[in-house]
C-alpha positions in Angstrom: 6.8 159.6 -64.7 4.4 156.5 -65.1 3.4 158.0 -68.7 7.0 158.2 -69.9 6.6 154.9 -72.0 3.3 155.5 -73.9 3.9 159.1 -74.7 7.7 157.7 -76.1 6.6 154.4 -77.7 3.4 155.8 -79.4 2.8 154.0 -82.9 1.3 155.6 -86.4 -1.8 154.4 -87.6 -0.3 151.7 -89.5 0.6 150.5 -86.2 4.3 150.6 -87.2 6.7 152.1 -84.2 7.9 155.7 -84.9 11.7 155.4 -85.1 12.4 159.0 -84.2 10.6 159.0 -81.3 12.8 158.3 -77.8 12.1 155.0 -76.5 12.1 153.6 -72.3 14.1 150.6 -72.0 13.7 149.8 -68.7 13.2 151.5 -65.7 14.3 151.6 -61.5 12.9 153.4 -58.9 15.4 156.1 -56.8 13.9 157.5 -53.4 10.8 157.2 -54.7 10.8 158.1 -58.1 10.9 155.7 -61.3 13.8 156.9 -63.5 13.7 155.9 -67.1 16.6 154.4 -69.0 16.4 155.4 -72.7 17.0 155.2 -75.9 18.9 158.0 -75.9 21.0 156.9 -72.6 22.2 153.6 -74.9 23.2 155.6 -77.4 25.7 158.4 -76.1 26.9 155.4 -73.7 27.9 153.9 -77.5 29.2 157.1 -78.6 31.4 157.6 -75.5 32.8 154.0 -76.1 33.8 155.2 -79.4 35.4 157.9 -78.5 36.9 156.5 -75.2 38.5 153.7 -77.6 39.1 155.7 -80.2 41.5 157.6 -77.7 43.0 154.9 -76.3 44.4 153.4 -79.6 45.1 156.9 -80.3 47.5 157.3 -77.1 49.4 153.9 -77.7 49.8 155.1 -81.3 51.6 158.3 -80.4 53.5 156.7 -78.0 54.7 154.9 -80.3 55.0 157.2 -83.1 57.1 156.2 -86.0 59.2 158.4 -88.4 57.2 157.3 -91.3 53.7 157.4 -89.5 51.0 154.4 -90.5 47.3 155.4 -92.4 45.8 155.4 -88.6 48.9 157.9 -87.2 48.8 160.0 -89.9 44.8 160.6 -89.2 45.2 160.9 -85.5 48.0 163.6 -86.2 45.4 165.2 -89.1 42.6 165.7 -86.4 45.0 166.9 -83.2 46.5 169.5 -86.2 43.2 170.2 -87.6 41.4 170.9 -84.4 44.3 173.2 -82.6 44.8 175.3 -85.8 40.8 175.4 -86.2 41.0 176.8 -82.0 44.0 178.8 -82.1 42.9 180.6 -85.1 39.7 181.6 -83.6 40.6 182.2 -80.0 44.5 183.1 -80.3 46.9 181.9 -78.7 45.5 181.2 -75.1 43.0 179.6 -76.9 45.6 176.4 -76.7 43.8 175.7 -72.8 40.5 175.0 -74.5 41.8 172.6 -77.1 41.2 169.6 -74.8 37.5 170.5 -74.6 36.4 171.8 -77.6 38.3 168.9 -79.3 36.4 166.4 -77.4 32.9 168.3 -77.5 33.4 168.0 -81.5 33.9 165.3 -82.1 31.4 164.5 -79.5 28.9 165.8 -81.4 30.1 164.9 -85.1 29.4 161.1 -84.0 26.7 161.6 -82.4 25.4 163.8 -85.6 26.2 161.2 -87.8 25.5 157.2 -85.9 22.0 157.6 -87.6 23.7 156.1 -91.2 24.2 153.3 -88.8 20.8 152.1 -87.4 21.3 154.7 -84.0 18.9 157.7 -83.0 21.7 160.5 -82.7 22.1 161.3 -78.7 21.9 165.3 -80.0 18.6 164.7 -81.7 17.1 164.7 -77.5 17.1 168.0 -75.6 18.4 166.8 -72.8 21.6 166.0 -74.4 22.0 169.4 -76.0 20.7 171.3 -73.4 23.6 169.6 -70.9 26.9 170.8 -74.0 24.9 174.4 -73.6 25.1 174.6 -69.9 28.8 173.5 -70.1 29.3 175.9 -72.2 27.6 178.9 -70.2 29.4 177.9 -66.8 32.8 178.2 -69.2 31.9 181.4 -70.5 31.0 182.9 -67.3 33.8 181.4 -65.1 36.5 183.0 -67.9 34.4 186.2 -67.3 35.1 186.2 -63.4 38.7 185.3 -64.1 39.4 187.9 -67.0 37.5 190.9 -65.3 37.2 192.6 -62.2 33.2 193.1 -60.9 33.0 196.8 -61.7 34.0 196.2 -65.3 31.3 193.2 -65.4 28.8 195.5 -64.2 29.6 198.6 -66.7 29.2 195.6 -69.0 25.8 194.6 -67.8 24.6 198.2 -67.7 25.8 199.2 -71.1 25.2 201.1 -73.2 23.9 203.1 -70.4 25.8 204.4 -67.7 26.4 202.3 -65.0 24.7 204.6 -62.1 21.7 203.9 -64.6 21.0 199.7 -64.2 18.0 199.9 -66.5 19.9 197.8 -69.2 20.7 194.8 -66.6 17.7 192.8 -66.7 17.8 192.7 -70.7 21.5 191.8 -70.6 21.0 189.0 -68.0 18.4 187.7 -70.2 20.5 188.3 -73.4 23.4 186.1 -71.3 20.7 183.3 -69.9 19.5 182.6 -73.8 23.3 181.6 -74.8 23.0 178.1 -73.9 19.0 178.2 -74.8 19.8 178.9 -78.5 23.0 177.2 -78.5 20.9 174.0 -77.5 18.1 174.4 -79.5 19.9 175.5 -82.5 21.6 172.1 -82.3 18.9 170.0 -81.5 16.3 171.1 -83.8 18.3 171.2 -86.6 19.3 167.2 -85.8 16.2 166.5 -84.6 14.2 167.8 -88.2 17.0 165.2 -90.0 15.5 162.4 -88.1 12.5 163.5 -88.5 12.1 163.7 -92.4 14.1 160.3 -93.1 11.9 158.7 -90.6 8.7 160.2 -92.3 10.2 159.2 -95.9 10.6 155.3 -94.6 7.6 155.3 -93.5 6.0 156.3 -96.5 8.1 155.4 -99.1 9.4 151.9 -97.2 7.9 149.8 -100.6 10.2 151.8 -102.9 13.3 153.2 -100.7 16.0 151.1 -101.6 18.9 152.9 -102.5 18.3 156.3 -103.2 17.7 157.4 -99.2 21.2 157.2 -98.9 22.0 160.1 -100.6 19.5 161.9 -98.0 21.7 160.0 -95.1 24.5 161.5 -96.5 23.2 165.1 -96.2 21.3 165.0 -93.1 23.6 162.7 -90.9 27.2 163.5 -92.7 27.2 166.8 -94.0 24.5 168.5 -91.6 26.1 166.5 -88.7 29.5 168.2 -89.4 28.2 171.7 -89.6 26.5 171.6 -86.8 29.3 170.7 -84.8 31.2 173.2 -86.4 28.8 176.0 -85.8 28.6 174.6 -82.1 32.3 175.0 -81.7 32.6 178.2 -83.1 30.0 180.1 -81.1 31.0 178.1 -78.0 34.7 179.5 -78.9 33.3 182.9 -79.7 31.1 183.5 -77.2 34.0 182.0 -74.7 36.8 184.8 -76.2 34.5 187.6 -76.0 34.2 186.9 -72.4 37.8 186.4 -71.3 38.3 189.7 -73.8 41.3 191.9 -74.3 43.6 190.3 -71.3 43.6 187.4 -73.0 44.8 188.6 -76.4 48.2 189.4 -74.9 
């Protein structure tokens, strides 16, 4: 742990700081150890603010809902409607129990994706962060498995295509179900992270002439990549979460 902050706050040879890299704040020591808070810590704690305020104004505005709805009611009600018709349609209709969760994980994301146009290193472009949405994810998956399906028929599943007297197939399907929240993680994360990565490299190269023109590159890796990627997250965390509750759930 003591070389956490020169591995994090290494410099280039121009001696200018490396904005992409994750940075230690400060740190305390717990039984021992010496945690670090982080860059990365600040920044979801900023995110979470958003969003926490963000729902807050959004409850007292439905509870006081107007017949003619305001600019900031009309947009609340576009992104409750656009979400549960985005979850529905994918999942069905019991899909409506995940709306709460899939809801907040996108948007989750799509801010996170896109607070670099505003001077913050996006809380997805660290592991750590992904790797946590992925694990959520997997326990979700699996505990809609249990519910949905009785042991034998999970372990037909795991021994398939073979019979299941024949349990060859299992240790390739417990992989093939551990590397869910692996490659939903990375996928996430490296794509983000590569985003951060080239507009970092491009300031640091091009800092005497980038004036205005970068932004155009903002817009495409923060806005546009940032809101497919929370897309694709939500969609194979939907998929991957209906393929496990399977055909009792379709009723």
């Amino acid at each position: 742990m003591s070389n956490f902050i020169p591995v994090l706050q290494s410099s280039s040879e121009s001696g200018a700081d490396i904005p992409f890299m994750i940075e230690g704040l400060f740190s305390y020591k717990l039984f021992g150890q010496t945690f670090w808070i982080t860059t990365s810590h600040v920044c979801i704690l900023i995110v979470m603010l958003i969003l926490i305020g963000f729902a807050v104004a959004a409850n007292i505005t439905i509870r006081k809902a107007q017949e003619v709805p305001g600019t900031f009611q009309n947009i609340v009600e576009l992104i409750v409607d656009t979400l549960e018709n985005l979850i529905v349609g994918t999942m069905g209709k019991k899909g409506r129990v995940f709306v709460n969760y899939i809801s907040t994980i996108f948007l989750f994301i799509l801010i996170s994706n896109v607070s670099g146009l505003f001077g913050l290193r996006p809380p997805t472009a660290d592991y750590g962060t992904t790797l946590a949405l992925g694990l959520i994810t997997f326990f979700i998956i699996h505990t809609m498995q249990i519910r949905n399906h009785k042991p034998k028929e999970i372990w037909e599943e795991l021994c398939s295509p073979l019979p299941p007297w024949l349990p060859i197939w299992v240790p390739i399907s417990i992989i093939e179900e551990l590397a869910v929240p692996v490659s939903l993680s990375l996928r996430l994360f490296a794509n983000i992270l590569s985003g951060v990565l080239i507009m970092a490299l491009l300031y640091a190269v091009l800092t005497p002439v980038a004036i205005a023109w970068p932004s155009v590159l903002h817009g495409y890796f923060d806005l546009f990549m940032g809101a497919i990627q929370a897309y694709v997250f939500c969609i194979l965390t939907m998929t991957y979460t209906k393929n496990a509750m399977g055909e009792h759930e379709e009723a």
